[in-house]
N, C-alpha and C positions, 0 to 999 in steps of 0.2 A: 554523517559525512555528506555533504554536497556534493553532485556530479561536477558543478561548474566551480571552482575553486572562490570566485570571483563573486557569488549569490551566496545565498544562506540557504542552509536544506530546509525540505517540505518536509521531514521525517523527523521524527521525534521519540524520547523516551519518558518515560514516565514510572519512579519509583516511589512511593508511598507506605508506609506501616501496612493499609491494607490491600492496595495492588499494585503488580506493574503491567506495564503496559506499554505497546510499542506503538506509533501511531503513524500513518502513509497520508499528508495532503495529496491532493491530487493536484496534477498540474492541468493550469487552465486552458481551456477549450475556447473562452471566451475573452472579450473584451473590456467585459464589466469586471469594475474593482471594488474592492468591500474597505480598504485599507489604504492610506496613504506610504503604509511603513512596508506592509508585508506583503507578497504575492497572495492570490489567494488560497492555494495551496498551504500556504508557511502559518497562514491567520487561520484556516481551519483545524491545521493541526494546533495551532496554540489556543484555540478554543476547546476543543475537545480536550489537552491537554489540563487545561485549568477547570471543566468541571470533575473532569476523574480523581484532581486532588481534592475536592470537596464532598465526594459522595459519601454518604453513609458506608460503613464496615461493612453491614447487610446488604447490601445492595444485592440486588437480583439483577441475571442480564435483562429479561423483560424491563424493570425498573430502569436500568441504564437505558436500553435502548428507548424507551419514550421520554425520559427526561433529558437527554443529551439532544433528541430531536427538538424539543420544545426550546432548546438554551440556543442549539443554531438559529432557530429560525425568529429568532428576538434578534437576531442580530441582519433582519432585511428589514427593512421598511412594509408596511401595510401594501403601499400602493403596489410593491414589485411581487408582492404573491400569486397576483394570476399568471404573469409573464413567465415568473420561476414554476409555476405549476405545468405549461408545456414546456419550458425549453429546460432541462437539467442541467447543460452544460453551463449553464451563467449560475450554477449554487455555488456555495459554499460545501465542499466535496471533501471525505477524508477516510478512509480504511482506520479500523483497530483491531489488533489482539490485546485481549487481557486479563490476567490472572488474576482471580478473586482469592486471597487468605481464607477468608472465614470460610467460602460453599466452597473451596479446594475448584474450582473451575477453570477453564479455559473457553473465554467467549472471541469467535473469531466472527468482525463483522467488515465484508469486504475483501480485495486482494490482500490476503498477510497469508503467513506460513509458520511453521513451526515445529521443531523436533521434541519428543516428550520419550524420557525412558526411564525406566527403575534404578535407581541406584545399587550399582555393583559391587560390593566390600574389596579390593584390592582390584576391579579392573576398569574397563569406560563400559558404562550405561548400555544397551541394548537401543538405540533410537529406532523409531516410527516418526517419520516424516507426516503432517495434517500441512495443507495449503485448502484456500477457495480460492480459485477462481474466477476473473470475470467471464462469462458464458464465450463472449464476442471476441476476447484477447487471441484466442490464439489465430481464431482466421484475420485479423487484419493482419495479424504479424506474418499470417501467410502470404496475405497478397501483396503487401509491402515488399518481401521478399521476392515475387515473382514480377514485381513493377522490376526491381535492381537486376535481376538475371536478366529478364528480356531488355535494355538498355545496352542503347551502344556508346554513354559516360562510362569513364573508367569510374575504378571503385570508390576513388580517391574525390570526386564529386561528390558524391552520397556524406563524405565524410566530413565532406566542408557546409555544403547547402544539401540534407537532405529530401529533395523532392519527395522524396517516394514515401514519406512522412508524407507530409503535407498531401499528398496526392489522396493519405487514408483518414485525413481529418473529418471528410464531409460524411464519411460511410460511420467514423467514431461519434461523432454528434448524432448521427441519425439510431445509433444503437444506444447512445445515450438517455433517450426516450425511456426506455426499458428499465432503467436507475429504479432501486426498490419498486421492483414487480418480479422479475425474473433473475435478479441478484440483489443483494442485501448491499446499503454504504449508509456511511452520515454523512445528510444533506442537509438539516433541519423541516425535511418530510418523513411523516410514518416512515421506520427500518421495516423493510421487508425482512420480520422475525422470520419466515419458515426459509427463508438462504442464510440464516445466521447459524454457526457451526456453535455448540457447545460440549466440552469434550471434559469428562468429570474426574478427576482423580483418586484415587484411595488416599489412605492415612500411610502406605511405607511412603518412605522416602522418594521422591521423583526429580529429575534432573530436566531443565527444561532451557529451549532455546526459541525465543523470537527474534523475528525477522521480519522489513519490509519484502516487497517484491523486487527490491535494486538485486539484490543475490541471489543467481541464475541457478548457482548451484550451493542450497543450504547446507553445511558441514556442524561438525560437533563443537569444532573450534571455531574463533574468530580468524586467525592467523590461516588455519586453511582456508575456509571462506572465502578470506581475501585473495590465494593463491587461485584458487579457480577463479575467480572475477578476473586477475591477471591474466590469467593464462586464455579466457575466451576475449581479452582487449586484444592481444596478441595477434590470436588465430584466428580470429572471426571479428572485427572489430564491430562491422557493418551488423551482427548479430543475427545473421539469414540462414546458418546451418543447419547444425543439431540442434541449438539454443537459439531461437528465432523471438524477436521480439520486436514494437511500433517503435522503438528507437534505435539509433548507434552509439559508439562511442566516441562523439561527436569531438573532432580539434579540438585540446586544448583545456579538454573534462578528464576527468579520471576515472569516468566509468560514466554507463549510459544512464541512470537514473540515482536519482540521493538512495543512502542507504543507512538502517540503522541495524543495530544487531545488541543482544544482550540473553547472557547465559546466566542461570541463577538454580538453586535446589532449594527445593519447598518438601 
């Protein structure tokens, strides 16, 4: 689902014989474009999406993760690699979770999340919450936050033209630097394997839910899910509370960031 009703989501799913897999472009930093049709967000996630339908059954995350890097980065040009080797925020950028059939895995590479519980014969699942992280998310969403409280705009500004966005773009590209070193993403550069989460299952029954990072607060359901999304556009639109985040619920969108969701037992 698209935040802006009006664009196509950067957020993707991805179901196969042998994974699924839920997948977060990222939204551009930059001005450089890879695509005439798509953002570049929306064209990374439909690249990663199109090689996960062709990987081998076996696939290993190491194996993913070097061959997914190798298929982004066929998709720059020769001359743009040194420029793309300092500056990160002009890549092609994109989060996955994704569950391997055959090694029973969970490979989380990037902002994604996810609930995982044992199947319960007549009741729901016991869930454990996994997310990663970007290191730097939660402090800009702090000082984003502290730009909107110290303003004397009402709130209703923020809503229309976020400044205090914008105000935390130059601090987001400067920690963008740091893109697989100090946190794992697909760029089409080495994945920083050791920020890559893999979470391994047994053979009972297990119930699982992915998630981008659009869903502030991950539930068992989709239908709740949604209700808390609702319920913080409500009460927090500007997102500066409890649940603090680099965007709002900008006029006119249905929530502050696209969002994908899907629940399955394996």
């Amino acid at each position: 689902m698209p935040k802006n009703p009006a664009k196509k989501s950067e957020d993707g799913i991805v179901v196969s014989p042998d994974f699924i897999a839920v997948i977060d472009g990222s939204t551009s930093k930059s001005t450089r474009r890879y695509s005439l049709f798509k953002s570049n967000g929306e064209y990374a996630m439909y690249l990663v999406s199109k090689y996960i339908r062709r990987m081998p059954k076996d696939c290993s995350c190491h194996e993913f993760c070097m061959g997914v890097a190798s298929y982004i980065r066929k998709h720059y040009k020769k001359s743009q690699l040194d420029a793309l080797s300092e500056h990160p925020e002009d890549r092609l950028t994109a989060s996955a979770i994704i569950f391997s059939r055959l090694r029973r895995e969970i490979w989380m590479i990037g902002d994604c999340q996810c609930l995982v519980g044992p199947v319960q014969p007549g009741s729901e699942p016991c869930f454990t919450l996994y997310d990663n992280p970007k290191p730097y998310e939660q402090e800009l969403a702090e000082r984003r936050a502290q730009i909107i409280n110290d303003s004397s705009q009402p709130w209703d500004h923020f809503l229309e033209d976020d400044t205090a966005r914008q105000a935390i773009i130059p601090r987001m590209k400067e920690t963008m630097k740091q893109q697989n070193k100090t946190y794992s993403v697909i760029d089409g550069f080495p994945v920083a394997e050791q920020h890559v989460k893999v979470i391994t299952l047994d053979f009972q029954p297990w119930q699982l839910v992915f998630a981008s990072d659009g869903y502030p607060f991950l539930c068992p359901t989709l239908d709740e899910s949604e209700a808390r999304l609702d319920e913080q556009r409500h009460t927090d639109p500007l997102n500066i509370g409890r649940f603090k985040a680099t965007k709002a619920f900008a006029k006119g969108n249905n929530s502050f960031d696209d969002r994908a969701y899907i629940r399955f037992t394996v």
